[in-house]
CHARMM-style PDB file with segment names, atoms N, HN, CA, C and O in Angstrom:
ATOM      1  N   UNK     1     -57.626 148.960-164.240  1.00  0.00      PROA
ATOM      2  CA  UNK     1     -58.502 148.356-165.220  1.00  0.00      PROA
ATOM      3  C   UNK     1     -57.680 147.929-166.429  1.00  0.00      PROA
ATOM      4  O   UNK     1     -56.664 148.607-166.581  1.00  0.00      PROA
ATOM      5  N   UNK     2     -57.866 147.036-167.258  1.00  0.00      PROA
ATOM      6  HN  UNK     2     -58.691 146.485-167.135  1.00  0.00      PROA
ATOM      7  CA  UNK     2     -57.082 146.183-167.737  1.00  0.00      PROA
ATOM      8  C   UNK     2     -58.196 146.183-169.632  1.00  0.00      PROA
ATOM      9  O   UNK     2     -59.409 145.979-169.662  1.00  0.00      PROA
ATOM     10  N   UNK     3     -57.409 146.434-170.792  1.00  0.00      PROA
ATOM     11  HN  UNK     3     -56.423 146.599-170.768  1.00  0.00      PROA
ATOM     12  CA  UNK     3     -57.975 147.180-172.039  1.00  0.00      PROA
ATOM     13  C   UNK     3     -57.707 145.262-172.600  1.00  0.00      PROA
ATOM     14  O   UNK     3     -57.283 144.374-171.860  1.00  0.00      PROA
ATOM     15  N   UNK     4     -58.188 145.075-174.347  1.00  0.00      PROA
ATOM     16  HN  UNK     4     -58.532 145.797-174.948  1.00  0.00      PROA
ATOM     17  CA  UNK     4     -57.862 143.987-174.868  1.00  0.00      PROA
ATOM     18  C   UNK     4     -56.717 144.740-175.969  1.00  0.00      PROA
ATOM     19  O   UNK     4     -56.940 145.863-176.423  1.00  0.00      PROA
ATOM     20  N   UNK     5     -55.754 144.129-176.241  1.00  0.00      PROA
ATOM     21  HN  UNK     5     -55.573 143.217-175.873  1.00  0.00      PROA
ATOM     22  CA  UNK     5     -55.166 144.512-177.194  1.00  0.00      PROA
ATOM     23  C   UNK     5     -54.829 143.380-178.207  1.00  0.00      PROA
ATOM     24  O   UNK     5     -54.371 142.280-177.900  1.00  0.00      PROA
ATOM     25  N   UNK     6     -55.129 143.821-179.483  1.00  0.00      PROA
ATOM     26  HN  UNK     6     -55.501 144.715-179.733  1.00  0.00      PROA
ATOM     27  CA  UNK     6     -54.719 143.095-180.507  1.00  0.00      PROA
ATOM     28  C   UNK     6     -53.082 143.509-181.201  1.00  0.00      PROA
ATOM     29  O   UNK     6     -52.442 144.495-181.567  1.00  0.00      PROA
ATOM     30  N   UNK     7     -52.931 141.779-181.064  1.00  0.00      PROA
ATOM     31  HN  UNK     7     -53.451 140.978-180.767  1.00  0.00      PROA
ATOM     32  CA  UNK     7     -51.089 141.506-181.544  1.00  0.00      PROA
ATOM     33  C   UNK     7     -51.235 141.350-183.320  1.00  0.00      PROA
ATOM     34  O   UNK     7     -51.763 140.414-183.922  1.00  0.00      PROA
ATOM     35  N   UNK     8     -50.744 142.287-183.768  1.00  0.00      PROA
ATOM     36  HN  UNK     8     -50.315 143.047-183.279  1.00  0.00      PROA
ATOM     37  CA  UNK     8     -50.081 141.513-185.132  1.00  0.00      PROA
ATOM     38  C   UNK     8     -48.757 141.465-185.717  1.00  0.00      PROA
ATOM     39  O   UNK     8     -47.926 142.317-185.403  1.00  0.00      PROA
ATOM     40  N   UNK     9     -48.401 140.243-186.805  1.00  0.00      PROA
ATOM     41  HN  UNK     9     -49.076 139.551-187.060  1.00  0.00      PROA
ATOM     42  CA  UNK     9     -47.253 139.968-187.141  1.00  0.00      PROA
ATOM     43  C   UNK     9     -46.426 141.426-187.664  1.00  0.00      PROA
ATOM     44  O   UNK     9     -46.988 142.125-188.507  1.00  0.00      PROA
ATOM     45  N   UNK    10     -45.423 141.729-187.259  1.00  0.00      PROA
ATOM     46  HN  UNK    10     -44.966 141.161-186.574  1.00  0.00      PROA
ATOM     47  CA  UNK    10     -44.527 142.562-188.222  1.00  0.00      PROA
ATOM     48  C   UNK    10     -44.307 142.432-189.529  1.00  0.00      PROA
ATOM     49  O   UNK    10     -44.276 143.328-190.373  1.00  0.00      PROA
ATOM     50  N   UNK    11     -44.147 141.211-189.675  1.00  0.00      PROA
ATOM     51  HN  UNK    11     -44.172 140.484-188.989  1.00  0.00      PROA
ATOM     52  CA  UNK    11     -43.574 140.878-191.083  1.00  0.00      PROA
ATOM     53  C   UNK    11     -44.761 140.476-192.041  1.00  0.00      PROA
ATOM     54  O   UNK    11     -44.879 140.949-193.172  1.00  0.00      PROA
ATOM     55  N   UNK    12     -45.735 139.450-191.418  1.00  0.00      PROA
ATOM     56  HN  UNK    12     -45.639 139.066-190.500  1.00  0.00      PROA
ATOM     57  CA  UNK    12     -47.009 139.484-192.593  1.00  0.00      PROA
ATOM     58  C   UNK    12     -48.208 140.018-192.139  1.00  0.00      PROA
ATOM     59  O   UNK    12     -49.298 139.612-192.541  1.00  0.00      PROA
ATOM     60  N   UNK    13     -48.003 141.322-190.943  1.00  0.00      PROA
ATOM     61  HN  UNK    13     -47.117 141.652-190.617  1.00  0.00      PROA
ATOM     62  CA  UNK    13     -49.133 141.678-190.606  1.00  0.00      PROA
ATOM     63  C   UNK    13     -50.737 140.751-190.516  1.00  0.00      PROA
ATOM     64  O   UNK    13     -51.816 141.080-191.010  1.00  0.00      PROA
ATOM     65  N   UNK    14     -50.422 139.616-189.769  1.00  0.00      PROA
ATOM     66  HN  UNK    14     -49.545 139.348-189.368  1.00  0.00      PROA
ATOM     67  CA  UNK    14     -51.942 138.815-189.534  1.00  0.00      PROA
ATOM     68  C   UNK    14     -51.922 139.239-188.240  1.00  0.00      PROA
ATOM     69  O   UNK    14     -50.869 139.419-187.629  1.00  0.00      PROA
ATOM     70  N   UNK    15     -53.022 139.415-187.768  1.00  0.00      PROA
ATOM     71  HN  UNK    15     -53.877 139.268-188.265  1.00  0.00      PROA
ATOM     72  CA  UNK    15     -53.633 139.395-186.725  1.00  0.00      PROA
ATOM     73  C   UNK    15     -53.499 138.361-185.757  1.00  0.00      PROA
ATOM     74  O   UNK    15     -54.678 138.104-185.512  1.00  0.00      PROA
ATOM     75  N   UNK    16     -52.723 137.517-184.969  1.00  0.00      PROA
ATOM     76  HN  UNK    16     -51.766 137.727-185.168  1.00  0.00      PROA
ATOM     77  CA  UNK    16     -52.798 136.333-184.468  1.00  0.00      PROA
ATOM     78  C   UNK    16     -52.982 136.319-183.092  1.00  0.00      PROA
ATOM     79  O   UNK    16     -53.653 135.354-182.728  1.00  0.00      PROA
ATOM     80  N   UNK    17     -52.538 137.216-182.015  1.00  0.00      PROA
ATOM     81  HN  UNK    17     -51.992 138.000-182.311  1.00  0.00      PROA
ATOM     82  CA  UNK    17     -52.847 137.108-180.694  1.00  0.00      PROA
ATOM     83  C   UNK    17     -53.227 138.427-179.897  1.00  0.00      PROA
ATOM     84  O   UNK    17     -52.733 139.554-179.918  1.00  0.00      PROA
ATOM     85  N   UNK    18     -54.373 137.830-179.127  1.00  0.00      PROA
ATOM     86  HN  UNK    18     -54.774 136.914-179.110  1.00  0.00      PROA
ATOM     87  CA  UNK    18     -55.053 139.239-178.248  1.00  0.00      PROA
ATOM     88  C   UNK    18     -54.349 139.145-176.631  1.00  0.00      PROA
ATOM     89  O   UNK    18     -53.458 138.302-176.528  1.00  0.00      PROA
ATOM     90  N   UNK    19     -54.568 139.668-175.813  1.00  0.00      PROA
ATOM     91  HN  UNK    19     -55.292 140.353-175.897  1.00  0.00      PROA
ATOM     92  CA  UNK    19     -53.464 139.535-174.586  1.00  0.00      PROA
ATOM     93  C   UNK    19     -54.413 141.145-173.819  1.00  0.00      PROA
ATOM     94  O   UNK    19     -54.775 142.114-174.486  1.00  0.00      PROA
ATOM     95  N   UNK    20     -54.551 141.017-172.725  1.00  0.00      PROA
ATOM     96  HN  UNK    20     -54.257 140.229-172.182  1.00  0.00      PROA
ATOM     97  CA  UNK    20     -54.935 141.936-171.898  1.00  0.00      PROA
ATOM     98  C   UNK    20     -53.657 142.979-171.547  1.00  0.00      PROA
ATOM     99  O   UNK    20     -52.496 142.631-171.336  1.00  0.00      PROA
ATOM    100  N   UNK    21     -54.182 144.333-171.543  1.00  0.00      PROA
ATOM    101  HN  UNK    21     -55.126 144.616-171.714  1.00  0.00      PROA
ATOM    102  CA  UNK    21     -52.846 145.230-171.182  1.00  0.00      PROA
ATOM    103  C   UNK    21     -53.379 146.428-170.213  1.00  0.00      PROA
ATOM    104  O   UNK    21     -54.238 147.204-170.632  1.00  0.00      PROA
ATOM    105  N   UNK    22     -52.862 146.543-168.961  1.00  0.00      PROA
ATOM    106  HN  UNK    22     -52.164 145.913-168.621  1.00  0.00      PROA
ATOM    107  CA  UNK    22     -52.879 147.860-168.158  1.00  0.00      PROA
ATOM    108  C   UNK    22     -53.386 148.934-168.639  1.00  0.00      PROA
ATOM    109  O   UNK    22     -53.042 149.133-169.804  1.00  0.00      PROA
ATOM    110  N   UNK    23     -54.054 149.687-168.207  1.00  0.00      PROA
ATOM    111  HN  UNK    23     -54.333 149.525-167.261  1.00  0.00      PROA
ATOM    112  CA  UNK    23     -54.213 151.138-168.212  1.00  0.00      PROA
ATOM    113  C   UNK    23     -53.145 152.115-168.067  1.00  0.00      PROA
ATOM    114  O   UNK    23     -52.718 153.111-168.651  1.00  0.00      PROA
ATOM    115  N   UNK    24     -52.866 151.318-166.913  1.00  0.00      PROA
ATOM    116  HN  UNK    24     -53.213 150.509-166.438  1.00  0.00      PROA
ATOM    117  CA  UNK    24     -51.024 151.810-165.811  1.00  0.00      PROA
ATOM    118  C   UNK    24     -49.904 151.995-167.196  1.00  0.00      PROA
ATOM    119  O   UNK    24     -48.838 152.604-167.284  1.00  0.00      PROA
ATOM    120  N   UNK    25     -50.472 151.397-167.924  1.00  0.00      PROA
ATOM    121  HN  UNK    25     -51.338 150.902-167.853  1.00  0.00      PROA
ATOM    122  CA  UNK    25     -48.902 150.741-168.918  1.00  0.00      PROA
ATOM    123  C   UNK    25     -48.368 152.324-170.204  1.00  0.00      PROA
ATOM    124  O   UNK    25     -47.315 152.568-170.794  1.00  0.00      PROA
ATOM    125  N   UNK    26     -49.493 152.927-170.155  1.00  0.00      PROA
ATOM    126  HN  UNK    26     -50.348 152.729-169.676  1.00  0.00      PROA
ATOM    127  CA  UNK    26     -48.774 154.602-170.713  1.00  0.00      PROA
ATOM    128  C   UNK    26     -49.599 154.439-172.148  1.00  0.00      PROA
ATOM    129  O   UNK    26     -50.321 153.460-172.335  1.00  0.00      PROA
ATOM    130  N   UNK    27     -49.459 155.314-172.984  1.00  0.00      PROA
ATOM    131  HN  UNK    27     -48.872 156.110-172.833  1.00  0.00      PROA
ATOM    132  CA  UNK    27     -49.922 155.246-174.336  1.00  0.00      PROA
ATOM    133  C   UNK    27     -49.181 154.436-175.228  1.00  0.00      PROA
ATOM    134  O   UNK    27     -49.665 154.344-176.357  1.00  0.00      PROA
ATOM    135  N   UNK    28     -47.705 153.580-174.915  1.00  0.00      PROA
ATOM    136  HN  UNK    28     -47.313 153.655-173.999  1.00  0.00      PROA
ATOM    137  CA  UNK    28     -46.753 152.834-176.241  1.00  0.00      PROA
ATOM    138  C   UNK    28     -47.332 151.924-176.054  1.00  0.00      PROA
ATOM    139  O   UNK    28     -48.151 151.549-175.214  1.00  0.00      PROA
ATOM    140  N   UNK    29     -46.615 151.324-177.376  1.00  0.00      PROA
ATOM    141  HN  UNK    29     -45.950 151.629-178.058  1.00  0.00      PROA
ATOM    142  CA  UNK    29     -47.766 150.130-178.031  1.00  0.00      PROA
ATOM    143  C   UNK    29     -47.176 148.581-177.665  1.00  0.00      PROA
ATOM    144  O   UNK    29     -45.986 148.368-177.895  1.00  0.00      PROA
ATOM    145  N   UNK    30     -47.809 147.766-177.234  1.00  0.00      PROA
ATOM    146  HN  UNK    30     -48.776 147.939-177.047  1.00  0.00      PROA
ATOM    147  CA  UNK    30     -47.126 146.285-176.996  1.00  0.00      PROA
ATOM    148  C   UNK    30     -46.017 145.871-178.088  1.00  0.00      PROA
ATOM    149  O   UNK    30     -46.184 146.450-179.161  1.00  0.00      PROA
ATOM    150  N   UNK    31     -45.205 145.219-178.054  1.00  0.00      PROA
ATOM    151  HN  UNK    31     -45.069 144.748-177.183  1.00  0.00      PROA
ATOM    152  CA  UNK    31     -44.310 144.244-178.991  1.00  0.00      PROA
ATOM    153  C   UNK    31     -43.980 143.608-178.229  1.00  0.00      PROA
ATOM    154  O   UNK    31     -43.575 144.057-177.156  1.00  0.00      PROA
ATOM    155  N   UNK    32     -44.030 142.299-178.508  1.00  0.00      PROA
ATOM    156  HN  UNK    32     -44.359 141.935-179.380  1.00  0.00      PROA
ATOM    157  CA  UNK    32     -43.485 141.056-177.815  1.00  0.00      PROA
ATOM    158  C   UNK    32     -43.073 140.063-178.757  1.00  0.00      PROA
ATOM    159  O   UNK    32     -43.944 139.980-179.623  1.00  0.00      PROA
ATOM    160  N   UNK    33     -41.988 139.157-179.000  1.00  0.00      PROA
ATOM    161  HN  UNK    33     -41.281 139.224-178.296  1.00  0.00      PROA
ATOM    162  CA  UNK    33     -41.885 138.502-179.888  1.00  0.00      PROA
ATOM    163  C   UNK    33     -42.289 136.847-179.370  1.00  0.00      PROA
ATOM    164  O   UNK    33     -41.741 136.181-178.491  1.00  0.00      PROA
ATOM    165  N   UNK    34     -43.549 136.453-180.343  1.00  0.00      PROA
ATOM    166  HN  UNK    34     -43.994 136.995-181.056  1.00  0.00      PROA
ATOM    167  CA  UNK    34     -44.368 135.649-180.199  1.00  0.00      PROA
ATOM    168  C   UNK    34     -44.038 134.508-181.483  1.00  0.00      PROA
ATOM    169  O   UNK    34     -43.087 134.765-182.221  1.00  0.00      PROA
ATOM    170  N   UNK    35     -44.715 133.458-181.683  1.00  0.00      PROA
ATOM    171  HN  UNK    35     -45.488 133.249-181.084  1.00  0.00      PROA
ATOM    172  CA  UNK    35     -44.662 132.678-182.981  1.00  0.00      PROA
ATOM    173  C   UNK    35     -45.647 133.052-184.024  1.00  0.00      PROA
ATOM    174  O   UNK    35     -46.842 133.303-183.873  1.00  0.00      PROA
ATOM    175  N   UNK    36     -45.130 133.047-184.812  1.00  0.00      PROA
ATOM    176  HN  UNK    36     -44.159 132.843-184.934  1.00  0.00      PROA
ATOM    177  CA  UNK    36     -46.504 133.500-186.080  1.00  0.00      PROA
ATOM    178  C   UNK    36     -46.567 132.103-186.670  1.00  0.00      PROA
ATOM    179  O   UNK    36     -45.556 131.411-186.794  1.00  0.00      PROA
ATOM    180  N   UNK    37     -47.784 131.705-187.032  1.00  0.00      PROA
ATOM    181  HN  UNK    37     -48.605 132.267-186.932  1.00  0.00      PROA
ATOM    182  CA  UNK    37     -48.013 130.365-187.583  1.00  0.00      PROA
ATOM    183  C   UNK    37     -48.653 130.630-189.147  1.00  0.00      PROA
ATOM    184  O   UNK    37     -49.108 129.870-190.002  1.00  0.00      PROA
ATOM    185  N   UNK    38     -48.477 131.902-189.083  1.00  0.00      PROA
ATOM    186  HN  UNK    38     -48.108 132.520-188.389  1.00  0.00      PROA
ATOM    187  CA  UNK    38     -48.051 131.828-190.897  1.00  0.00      PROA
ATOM    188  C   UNK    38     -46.841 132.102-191.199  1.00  0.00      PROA
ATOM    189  O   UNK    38     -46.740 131.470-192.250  1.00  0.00      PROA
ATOM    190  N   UNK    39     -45.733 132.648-191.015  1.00  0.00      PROA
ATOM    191  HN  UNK    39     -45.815 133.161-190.162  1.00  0.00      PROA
ATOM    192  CA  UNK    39     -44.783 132.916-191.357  1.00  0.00      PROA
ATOM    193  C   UNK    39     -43.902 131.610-190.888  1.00  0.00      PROA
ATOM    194  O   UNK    39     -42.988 131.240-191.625  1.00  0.00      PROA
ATOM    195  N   UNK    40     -44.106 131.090-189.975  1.00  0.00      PROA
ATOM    196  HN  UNK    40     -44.849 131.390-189.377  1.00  0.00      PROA
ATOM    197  CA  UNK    40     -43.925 129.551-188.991  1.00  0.00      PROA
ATOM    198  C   UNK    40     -42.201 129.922-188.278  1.00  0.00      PROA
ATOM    199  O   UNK    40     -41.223 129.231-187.991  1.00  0.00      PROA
ATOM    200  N   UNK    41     -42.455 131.024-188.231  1.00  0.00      PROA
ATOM    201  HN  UNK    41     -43.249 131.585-188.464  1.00  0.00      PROA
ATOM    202  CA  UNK    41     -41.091 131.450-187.058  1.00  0.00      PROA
ATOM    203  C   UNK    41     -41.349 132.421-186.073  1.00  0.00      PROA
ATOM    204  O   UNK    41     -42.504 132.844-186.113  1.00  0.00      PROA
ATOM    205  N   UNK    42     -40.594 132.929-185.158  1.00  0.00      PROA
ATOM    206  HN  UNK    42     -39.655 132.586-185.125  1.00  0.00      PROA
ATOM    207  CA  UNK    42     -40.938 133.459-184.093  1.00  0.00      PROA
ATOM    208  C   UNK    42     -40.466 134.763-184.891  1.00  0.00      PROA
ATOM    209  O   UNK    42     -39.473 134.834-185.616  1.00  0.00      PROA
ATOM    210  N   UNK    43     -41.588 136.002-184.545  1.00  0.00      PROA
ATOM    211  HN  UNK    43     -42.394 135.944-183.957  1.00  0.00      PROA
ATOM    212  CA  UNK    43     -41.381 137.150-184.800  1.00  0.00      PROA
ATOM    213  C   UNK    43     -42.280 138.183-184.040  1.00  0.00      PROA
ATOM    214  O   UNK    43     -43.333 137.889-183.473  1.00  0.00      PROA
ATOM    215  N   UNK    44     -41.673 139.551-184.108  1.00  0.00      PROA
ATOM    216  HN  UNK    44     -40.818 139.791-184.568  1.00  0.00      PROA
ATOM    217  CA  UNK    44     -42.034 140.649-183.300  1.00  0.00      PROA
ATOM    218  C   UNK    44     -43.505 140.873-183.881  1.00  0.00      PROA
ATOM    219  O   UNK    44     -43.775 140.994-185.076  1.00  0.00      PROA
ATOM    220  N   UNK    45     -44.703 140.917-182.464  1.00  0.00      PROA
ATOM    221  HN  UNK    45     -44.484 140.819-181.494  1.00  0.00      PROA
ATOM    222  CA  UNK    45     -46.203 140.934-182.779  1.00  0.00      PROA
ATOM    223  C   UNK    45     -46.174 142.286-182.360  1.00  0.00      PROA
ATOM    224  O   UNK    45     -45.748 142.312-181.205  1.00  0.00      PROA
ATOM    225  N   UNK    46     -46.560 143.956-182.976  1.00  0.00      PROA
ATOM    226  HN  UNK    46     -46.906 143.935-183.914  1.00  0.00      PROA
ATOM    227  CA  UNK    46     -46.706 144.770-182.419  1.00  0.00      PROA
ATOM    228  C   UNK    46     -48.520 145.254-181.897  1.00  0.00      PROA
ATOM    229  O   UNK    46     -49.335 145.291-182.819  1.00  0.00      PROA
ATOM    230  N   UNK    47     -48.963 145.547-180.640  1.00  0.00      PROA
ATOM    231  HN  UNK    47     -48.301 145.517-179.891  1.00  0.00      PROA
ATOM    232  CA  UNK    47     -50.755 146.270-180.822  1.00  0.00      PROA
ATOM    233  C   UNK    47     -51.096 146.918-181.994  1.00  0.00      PROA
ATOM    234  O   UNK    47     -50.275 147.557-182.651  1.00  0.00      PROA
ATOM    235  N   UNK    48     -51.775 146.844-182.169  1.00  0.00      PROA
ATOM    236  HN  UNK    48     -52.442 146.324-181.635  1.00  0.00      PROA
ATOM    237  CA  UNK    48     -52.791 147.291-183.405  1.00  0.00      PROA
ATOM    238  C   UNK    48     -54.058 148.138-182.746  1.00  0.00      PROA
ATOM    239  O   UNK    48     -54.484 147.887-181.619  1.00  0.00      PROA
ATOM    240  N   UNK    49     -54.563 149.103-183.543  1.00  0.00      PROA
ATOM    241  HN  UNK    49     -54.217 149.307-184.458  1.00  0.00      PROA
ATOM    242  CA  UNK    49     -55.515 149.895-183.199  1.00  0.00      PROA
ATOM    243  C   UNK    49     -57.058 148.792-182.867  1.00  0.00      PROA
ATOM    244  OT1 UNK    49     -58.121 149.306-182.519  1.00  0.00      PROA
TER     245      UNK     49
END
């Protein structure tokens, strides 16, 4: 079964992308480095509660 997780920026903490994540996948938290279109560069989005 598959949870929603919310991505936000590291650096200006916005909220910008949601992305489906495993059950399978353990209790750590997503980071993926995505584009932030406020900061307008690519930076590390970590899950958020």
């Amino acid at each position: 079964m598959s949870t929603k997780a919310v991505l936000a920026c590291s650096e200006c903490h916005s909220r910008n992308y949601t992305t489906m994540k495993t059950d399978s996948a353990g209790s750590d938290r997503l980071t993926i480095k995505k584009y932030c279109k406020t900061c307008k560069a690519h930076t590390v989005h970590k899950e958020t509660k």
